[in-house]
C-alpha positions as CSV (number, residue, x, y, z in Angstrom):
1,X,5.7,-6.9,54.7
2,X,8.2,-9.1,52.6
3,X,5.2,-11.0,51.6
4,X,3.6,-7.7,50.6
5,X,7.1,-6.8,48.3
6,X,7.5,-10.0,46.9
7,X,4.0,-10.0,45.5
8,X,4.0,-6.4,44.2
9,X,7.6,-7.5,42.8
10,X,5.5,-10.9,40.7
11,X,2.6,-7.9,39.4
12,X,5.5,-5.9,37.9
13,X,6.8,-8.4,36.4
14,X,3.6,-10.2,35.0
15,X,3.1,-7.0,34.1
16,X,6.0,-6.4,32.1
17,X,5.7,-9.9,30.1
18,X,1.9,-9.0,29.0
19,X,3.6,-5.8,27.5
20,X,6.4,-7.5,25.9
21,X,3.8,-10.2,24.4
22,X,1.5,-7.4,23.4
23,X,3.9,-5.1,21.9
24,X,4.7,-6.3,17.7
25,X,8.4,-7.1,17.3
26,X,10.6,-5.2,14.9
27,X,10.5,-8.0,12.6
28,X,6.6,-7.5,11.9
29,X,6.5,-4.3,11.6
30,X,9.7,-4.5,9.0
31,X,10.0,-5.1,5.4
32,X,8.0,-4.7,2.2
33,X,4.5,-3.5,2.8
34,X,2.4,-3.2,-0.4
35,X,-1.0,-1.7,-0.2
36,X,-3.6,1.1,-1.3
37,X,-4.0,4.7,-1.2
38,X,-7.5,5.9,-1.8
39,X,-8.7,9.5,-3.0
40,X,-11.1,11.4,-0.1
41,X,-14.4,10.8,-2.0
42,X,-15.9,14.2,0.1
43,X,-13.3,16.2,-1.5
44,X,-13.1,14.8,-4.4
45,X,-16.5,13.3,-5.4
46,X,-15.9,13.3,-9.0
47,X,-13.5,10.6,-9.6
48,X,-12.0,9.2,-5.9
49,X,-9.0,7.2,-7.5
50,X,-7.2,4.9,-5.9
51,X,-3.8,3.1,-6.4
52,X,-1.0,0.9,-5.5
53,X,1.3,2.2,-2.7
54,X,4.3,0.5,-0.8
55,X,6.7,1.3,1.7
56,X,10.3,-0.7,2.7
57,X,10.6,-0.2,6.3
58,X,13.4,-0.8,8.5
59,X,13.9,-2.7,11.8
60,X,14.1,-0.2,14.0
61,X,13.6,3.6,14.3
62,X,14.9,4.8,10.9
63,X,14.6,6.5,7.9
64,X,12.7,4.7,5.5
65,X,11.2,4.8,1.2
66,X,8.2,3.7,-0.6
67,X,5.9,4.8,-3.6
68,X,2.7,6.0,-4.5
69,X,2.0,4.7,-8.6
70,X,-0.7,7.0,-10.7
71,X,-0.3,5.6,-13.6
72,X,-3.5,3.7,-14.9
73,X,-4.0,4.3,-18.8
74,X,-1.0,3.9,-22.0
75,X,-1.3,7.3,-22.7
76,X,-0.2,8.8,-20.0
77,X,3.3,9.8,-18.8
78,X,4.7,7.6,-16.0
79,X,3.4,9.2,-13.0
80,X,5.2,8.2,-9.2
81,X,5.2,10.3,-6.0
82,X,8.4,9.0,-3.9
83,X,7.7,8.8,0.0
84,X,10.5,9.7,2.5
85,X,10.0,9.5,5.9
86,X,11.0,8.6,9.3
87,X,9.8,5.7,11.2
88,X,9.8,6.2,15.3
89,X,8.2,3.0,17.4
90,X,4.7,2.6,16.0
91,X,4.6,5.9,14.1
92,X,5.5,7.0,10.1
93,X,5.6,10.4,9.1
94,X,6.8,11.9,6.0
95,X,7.2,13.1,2.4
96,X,5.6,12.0,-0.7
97,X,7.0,14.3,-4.3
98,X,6.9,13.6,-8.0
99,X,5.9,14.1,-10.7
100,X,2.3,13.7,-12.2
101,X,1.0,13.8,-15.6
102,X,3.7,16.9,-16.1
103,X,2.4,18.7,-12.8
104,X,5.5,19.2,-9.2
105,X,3.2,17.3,-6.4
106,X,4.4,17.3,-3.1
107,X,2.2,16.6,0.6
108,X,2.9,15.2,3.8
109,X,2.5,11.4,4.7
110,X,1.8,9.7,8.1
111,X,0.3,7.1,9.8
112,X,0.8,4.0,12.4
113,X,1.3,0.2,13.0
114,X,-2.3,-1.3,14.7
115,X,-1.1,-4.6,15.8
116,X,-4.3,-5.8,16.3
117,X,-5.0,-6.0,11.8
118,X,-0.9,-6.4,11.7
119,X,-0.9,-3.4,9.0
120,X,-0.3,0.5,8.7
121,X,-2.8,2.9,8.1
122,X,-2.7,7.0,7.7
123,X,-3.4,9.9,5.7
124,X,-2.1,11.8,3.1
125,X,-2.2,15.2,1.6
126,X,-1.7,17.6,-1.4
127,X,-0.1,20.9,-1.1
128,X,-1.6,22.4,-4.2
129,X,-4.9,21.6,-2.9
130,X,-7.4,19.9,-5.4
131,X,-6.9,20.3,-9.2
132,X,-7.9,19.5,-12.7
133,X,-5.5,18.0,-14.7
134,X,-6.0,17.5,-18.6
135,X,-3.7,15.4,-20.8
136,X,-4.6,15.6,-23.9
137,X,-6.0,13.3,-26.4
138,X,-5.7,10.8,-23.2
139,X,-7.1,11.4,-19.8
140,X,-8.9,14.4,-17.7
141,X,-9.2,13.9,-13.9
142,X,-9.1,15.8,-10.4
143,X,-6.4,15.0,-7.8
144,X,-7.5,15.1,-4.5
145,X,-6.7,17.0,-1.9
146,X,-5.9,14.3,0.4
147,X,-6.6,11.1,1.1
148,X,-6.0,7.9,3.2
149,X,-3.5,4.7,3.0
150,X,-3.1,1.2,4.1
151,X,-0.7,-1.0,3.8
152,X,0.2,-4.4,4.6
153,X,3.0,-7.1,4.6
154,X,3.9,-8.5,1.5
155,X,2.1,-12.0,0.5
156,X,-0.4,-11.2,3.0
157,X,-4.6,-10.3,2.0
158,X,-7.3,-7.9,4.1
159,X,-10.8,-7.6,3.3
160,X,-13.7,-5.9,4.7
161,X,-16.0,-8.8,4.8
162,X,-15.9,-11.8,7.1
163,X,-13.5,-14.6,4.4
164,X,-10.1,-13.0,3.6
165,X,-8.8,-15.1,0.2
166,X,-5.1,-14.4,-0.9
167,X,-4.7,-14.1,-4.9
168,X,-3.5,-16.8,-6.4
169,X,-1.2,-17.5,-9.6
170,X,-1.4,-20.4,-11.4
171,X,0.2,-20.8,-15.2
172,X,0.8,-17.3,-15.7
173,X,-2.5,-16.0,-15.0
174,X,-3.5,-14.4,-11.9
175,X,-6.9,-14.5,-10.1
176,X,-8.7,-13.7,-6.8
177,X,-12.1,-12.8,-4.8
178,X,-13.2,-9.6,-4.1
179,X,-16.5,-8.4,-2.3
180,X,-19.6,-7.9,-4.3
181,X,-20.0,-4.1,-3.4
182,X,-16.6,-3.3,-4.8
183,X,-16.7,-1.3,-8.3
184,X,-13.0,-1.0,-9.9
185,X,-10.3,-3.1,-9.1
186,X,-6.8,-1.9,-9.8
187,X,-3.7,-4.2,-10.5
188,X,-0.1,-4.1,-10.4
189,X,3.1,-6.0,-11.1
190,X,6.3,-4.5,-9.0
191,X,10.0,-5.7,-9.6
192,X,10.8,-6.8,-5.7
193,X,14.2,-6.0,-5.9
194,X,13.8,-2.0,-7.3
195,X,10.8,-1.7,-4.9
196,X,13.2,-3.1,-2.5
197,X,15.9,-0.6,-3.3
198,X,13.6,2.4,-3.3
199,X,14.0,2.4,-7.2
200,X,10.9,4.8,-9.0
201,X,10.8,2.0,-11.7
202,X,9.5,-0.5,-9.2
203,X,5.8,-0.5,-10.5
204,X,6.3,-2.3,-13.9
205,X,2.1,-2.2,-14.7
206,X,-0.8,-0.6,-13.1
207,X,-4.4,-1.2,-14.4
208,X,-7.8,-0.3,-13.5
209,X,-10.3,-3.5,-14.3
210,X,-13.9,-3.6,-13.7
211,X,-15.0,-5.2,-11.2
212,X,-16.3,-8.5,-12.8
213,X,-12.8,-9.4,-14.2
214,X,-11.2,-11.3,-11.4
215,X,-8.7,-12.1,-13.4
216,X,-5.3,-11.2,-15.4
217,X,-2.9,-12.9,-17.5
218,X,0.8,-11.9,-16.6
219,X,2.0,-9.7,-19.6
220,X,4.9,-11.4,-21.6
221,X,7.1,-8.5,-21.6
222,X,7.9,-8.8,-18.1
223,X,11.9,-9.0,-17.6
224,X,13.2,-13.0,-18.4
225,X,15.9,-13.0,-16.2
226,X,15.1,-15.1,-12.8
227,X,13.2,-12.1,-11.0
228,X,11.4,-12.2,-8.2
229,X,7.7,-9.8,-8.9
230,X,5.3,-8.7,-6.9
231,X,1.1,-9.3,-8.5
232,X,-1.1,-7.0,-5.9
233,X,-4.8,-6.2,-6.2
234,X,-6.7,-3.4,-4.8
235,X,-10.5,-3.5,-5.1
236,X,-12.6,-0.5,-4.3
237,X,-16.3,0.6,-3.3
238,X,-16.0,4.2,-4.5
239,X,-15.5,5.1,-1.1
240,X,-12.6,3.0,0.9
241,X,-10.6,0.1,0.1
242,X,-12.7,-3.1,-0.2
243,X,-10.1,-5.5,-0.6
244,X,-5.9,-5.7,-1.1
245,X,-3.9,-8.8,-1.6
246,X,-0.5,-8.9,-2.7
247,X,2.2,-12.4,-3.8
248,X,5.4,-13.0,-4.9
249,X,6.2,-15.0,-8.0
250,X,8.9,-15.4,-10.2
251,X,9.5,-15.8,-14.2
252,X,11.7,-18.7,-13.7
């Protein structure tokens, strides 16, 4: 019988290590995560946009911020949804509000850690429902009414085919590899520290490129004053996130 206890006692506890292996620590699932949303290409088939997103989360079970960017041409106002949300073990859920193109947008956010890809992933969605906006003398578009997310780590790269490749930046210029089905990429320059701080400034430049150009030469108007900036890339294949790819650099 004591035999019996003492090696139901070792299964528990071999048990209870493989969980506390499997289970991410706090520390991965913390920080700056920079990543993609994507426009629902079935309910909005016209023009499925997609853009730079990122979240700062905390250690543990807390509140945290982030942003959605939908700025992508000069003319346009600057257009940011802030996220608010709670994060609860492996779980986010949320807010997202702001103001786009002159239009109140406001949905709900969620989504949750996989361990296995080391990112988050969810969904999003509009409470206005789908609708044409029309800036004049600028831009005319749809915004969807929902869509999908996923973000990852900062200085950290995910693809959809078989060789992930971070981005690179070498002498001011930026460059990296995306899969041959993609059609737009879309890039961004972020301040760290305002991301960092939850500040709706955060996303200094957002562009959509085609997808030959893997390229892009760091404007010069960027702040010259020893900051640390964030160059991510989100590639696209009309339909999901192909490719995203984010790293830290600084002007010094």
């Amino acid at each position: 019988m004591a035999l019996f206890k003492l090696f139901s006692l070792c299964k528990f506890v071999l048990f209870f290590l493989v969980i506390c292996i499997t289970l991410p620590s706090q520390a991965q699932m913390s920080g700056l995560y920079i990543g993609a949303y994507h426009e629902d290409v079935v309910a909005n088939p016209e023009d499925p946009t997609f853009g730079v997103v990122y979240l700062n989360l905390p250690d543990g079970d807390a509140s945290f911020e982030g942003l959605m960017d939908f700025t992508f041409v000069g003319c346009q106002s600057k257009s940011v949804a802030e996220i608010k949300g709670d994060k609860t073990k492996l779980s986010l859920k949320g807010e997202w509000a702001g103001q786009i193109d002159n239009t109140l947008q406001s949905g709900t956010y969620k989504g949750r850690y996989i361990p296995k890809g080391k990112y988050y992933e969810g969904t999003y969605s509009v409470r206005k429902g789908k609708q044409l906006v029309v800036v004049p003398n600028c831009i005319k578009y749809f915004i969807s009414p929902y869509g999908t997310w996923k973000i990852f780590k900062l200085n950290t790269a995910f693809s959809d085919s078989e060789q992930v490749e971070s981005v690179s930046l070498s002498n001011g210029v930026a460059s990296w590899p995306v899969p041959a089905r993609s059609v737009a990429t879309s890039i961004s320059i972020i301040d760290k520290d305002l991301a960092v701080r939850g500040a709706k400034t955060a996303v200094l430049h957002q562009q959509i490129l085609p997808p030959g150009q893997v390229e892009f030469r760091i404007p010069d108007y960027l702040p010259k004053t020893g900051k640390t900036f964030v160059f991510a890339v989100v590639a696209s294949d009309g339909e999901k996130i192909t490719y995203i790819s984010s790293q830290e650099f600084s002007d010094k």
